[in-house]
N, C-alpha and C positions, 0 to 999 in steps of 0.2 A: 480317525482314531480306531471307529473297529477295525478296520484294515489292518494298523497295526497290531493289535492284540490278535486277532485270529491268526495271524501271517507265524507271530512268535510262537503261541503256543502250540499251532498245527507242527513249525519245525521240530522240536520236541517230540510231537507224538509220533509224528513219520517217524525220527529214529528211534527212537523207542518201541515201533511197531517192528520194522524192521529185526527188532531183534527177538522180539515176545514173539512175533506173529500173531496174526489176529482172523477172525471171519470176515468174510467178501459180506455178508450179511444173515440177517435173521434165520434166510432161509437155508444157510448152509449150518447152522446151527443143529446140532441134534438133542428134541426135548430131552431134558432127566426126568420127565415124568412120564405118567400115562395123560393121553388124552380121553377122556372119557364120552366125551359127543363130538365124535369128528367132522357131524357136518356143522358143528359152530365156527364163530367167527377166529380167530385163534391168535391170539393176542403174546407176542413175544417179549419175555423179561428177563433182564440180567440183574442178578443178587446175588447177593454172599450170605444171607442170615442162616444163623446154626437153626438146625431143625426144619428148613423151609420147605422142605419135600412133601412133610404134613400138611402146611396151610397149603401150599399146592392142591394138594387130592384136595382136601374140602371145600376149595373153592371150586376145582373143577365137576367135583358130586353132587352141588349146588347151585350151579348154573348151567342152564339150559341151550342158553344163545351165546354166551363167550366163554372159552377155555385159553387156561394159561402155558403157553410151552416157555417153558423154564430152561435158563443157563447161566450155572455161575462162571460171569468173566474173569474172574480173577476180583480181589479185594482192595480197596480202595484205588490208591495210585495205578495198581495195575488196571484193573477196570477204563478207570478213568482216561490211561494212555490210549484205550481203545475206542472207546467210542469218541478219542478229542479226533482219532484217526478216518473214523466215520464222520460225524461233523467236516472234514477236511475234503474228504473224495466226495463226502453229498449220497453215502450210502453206505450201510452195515449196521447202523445203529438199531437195537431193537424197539417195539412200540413203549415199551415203561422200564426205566431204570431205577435201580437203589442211588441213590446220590444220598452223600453225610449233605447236613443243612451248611453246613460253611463253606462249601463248594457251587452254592447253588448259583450264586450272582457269577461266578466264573463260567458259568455254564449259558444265562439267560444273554449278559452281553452277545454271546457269539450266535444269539437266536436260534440256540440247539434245544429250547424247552417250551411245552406248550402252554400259553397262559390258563388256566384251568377254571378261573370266574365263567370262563364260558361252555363249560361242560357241567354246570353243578357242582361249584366249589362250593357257594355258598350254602348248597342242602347240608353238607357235613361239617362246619365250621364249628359250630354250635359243640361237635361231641371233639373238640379239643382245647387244651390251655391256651388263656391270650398267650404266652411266652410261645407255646408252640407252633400257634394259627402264624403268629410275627415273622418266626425264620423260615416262614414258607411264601410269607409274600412281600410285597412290594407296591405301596399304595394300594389300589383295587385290584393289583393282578396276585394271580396265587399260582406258583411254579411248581410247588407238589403237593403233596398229601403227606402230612407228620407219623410217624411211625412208632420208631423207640426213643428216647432220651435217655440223658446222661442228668437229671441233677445229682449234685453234689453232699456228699457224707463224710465221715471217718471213719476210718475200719481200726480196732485197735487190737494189741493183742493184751488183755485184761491180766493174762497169768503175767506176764513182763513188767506192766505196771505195777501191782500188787505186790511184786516180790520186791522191788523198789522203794516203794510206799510211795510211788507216783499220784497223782491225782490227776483225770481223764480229765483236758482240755476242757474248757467252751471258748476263750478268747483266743485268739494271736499272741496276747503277751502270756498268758498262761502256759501255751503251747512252747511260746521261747524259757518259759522257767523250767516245765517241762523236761527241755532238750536239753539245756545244764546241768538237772539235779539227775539226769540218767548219767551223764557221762561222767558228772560227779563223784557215781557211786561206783566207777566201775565197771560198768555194765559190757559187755564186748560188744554192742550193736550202737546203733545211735536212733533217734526216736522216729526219723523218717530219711525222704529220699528228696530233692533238690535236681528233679532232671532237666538238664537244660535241652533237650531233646521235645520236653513236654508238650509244645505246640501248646495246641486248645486248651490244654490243661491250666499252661500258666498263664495265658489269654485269660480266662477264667480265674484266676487267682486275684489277677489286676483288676478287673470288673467290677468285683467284691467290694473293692475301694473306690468305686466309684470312676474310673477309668473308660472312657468312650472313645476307641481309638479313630472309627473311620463312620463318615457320614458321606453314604451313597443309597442313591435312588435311581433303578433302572428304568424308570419316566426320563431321568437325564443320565443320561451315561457318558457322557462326557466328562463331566462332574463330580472330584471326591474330595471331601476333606479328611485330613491327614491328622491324628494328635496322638500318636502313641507314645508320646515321650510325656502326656498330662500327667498332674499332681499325684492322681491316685497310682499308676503305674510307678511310676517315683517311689512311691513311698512302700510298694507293697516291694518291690524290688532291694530299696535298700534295707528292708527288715531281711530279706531270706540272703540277703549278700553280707550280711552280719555271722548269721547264723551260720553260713558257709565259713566264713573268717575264723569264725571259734569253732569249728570241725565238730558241732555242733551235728549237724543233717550230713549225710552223704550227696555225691553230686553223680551219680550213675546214671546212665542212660535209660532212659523207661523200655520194657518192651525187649529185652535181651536176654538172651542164657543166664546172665549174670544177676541184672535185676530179677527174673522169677525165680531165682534161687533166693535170693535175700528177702523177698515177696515171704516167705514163708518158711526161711528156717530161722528167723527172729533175729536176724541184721537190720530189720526196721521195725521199729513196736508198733508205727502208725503208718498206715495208708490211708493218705488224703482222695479219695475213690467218687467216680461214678457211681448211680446205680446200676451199671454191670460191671461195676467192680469187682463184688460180691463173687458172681459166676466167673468170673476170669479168674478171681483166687479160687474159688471150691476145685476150678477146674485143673490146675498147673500140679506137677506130678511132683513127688520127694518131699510133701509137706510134712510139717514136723506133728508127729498125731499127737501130741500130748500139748497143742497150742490150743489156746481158748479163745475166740474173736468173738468181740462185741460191734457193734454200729452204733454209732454216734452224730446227733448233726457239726456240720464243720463248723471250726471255730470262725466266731466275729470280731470287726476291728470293733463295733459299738453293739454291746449286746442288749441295749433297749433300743436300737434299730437295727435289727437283722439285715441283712440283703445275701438272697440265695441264687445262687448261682449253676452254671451247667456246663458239663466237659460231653461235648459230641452228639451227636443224634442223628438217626437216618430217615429218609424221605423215599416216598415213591413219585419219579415225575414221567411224565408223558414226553417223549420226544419230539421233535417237530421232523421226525421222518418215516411217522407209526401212519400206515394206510388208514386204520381205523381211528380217527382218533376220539372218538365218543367211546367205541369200544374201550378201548386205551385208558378212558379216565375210569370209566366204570371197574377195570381191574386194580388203579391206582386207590378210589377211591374203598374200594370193596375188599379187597384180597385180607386185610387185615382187620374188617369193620363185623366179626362178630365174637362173641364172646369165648364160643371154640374154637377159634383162631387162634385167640390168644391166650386161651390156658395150653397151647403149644408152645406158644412164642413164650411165656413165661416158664411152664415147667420143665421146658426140655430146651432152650435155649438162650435160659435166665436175662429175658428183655424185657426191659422197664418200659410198660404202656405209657401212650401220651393219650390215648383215646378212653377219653374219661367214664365210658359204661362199664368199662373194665378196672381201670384207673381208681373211681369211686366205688368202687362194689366192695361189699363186704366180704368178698373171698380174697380180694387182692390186699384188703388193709388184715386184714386176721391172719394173712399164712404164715405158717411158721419155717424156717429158716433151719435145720437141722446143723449147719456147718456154724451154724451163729448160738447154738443153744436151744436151739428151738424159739428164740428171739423173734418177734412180728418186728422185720427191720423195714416194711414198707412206713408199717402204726407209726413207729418213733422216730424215725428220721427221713424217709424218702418219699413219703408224699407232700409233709409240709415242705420239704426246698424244693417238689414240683410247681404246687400252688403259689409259691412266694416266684418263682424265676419269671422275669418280662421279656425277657428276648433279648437279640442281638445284633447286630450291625454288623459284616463281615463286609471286605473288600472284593472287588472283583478280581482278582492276583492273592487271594487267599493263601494258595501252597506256598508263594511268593516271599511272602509277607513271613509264613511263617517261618519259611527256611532263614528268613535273615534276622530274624528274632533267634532261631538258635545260634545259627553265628555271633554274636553279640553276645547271648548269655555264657556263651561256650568262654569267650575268650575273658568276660569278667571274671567267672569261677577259675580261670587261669590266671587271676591276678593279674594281666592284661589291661586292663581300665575297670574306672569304679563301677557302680550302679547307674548313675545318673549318665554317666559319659555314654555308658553303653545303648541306652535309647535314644541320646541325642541323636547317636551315628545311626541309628537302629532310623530315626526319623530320616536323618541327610538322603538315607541309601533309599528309601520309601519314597519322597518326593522326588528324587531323582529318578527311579525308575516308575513312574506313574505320567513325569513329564514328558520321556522317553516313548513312552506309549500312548503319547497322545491325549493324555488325560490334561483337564484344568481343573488346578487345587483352587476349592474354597478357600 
């Protein structure tokens, strides 16, 4: 079985390398930063976070025995084609990677990551959320170090409401009255977006409802059970394939020219968001300056039982081809583990802390929010859906999984098949390709 999965995913990354080009290894890499004590150990990383040059220097002005040489590989999929290329030849890969937590089981299957219980995982456990500690391990093993998260809020635009005489969401069905008394009135936009592109996003949506699509344990890796077509995915599907029906929401692609235009000249009154939502809108150019956003927690299907939820988050892991690899954890563990670190990572690259010294401080719940009113959007909505979120279960064929999740919703929003149809095949295509590769479904 690993044979087959590393065999597949390696062809991929060969031609994909092939075409991006990549480094022979670490060492043909040139730092973007300064090294500050060159006779330290010097510990190689590839990341994409905005602002990262900062935490760089200060971890290197701060440590005496290990220095960080920094290179961003390229962001997500790119990245990722590259070191699946390393992994493959058995060299190029740097000592500690940025890996999103949804990618991680894709990565431990191919024994491309260092278990980290045995570097002092367990010294830092403590300074992050169960939900977080969760998508970083695997029974007693721990495959990285948690970094930033994604829970879940609404961003709204309060003048669009107001002019309407809207009432700002807390449920689902609220939200669906919501969407018809905008379009009701008139309004030229509709109340949000429906991307069937969304990946994690609308993973996250279905979760909400109770939804457990995949049960895997890298202790057995052979081993997956399969249920993405469960009740809660059901239901949460065929509420937003309604609202698609009555032209209701838009169904635009996330992440495009088109959608950050509508991001913010008021084609969508709500953005259902990460907490770096926030910073992804302040940041997008041609916003309309006379919009007024508020933050809001996201709506629930039972609102005397909440269940919060989370779109994305990044990890640092240890490679299993880093010479050092104590050095290696100490970077994964540490590069983000002080307080200066992360009023970088927060004020200049608007990343929502998982690392709770920062996370629980009272500079993080009081700050205010200039693009929100000066609103504490951490106070009222983004620490409680950090504290409420438990974790996740991802497959080991994640991008997998998700690519054919969008194919499926793509062709329902084409009126194509129902809601229900389109997870059944969304299943068919999932167990079939997991049989393919060797796997045995629970």
């Amino acid at each position: 079985m690993k044979t087959k999965v590393i065999s597949a995913a390696g062809a991929v990354a060969v031609a994909a390398a092939a075409l991006t080009g990549c480094s022979t290894g670490p060492a043909a890499d040139s730092c973007t930063n300064e090294i500050v004590n060159p006779d330290a150990t010097q510990v190689s990383v590839w990341a994409w976070y905005p602002a990262f040059e900062g935490v760089v220097d200060l971890f290197n002005q701060t440590h005496d025995d290990v220095q960080v040489c920094w290179t961003n590989a390229g962001q997500g999929n790119d990245e990722y084609t590259k070191f699946s290329t390393s992994i493959e030849s058995g060299s190029g890969a740097p000592d500690v990677i940025m890996l999103e937590a949804e990618v991680l089981s894709s990565f431990t299957i191919r024994n491309a990551l260092v278990d980290l219980s045995e570097y002092g995982a367990a010294d830092v456990e403590g300074d992050y959320t169960e939900g977080a500690w969760k998508d970083v391990s695997s029974g007693d093993a721990v495959y990285a170090i948690p970094v930033d998260g994604g829970p879940m809020g609404m961003l709204y635009r309060t003048d669009i409401l107001d002019q309407y005489g809207i009432a700002v969401p807390t449920t689902w069905e609220e939200f669906a009255t919501a969407a018809q008394e905008l379009k009701d009135a008139g309004a030229p936009g509709v109340l949000a977006d429906f991307p069937t592109n969304g990946r994690a996003y609308n993973q996250a949506l279905f979760a909400q409802a109770g939804s457990v699509p995949f049960a895997y344990d890298s202790a057995d890796p052979q081993s997956i059970g399969i249920e993405v077509d469960d009740q809660g995915a059901k239901d949460v599907l065929a509420y937003w394939n309604d609202l698609v029906e009555r032209g209701l929401v838009a169904t635009d692609d996330a992440f495009t020219a088109d959608y950050n235009t509508k991001l913010v000249d008021g084609s969508y009154a709500i953005y259902v968001a990460a907490a770096w939502g926030p910073g992804y809108l302040q940041g997008l150019a041609d916003a309309d300056a006379d919009a007024e956003w508020k933050a809001a927690p996201v709506p629930q299907w039972d609102p005397a039982n909440p269940v919060q939820i989370n779109w994305g988050g990044s990890t640092f892991a240890v490679t299993s081809q880093a010479d050092d690899k104590e050095a290696a954890a100490t970077v994964a563990k540490e590069i983000f583990g002080t307080e200066e670190a992360w009023k970088i990572g927060i004020e200049e690259a608007a990343l929502f802390p998982l690392w709770t010294p920062i996370l629980e401080s009272d500079y993080f719940r009081d700050l205010e929010y200039p693009f929100f009113g000066g609103q504490q959007i951490n106070k009222d909505v983004f620490l409680d859906a950090a504290a409420g979120y438990t974790g996740f279960t991802f497959s080991p064929f994640q991008n997998y999984a998700y690519d054919q999740l969008t194919e499926q919703l793509y062709a329902m929003v084409q009126g194509e098949k129902g809601s229900d149809q389109a997870l059944d095949d969304l299943q068919a295509s999932l167990e079939a390709y997991a049989t393919e590769q060797g796997f045995t479904l629970q």
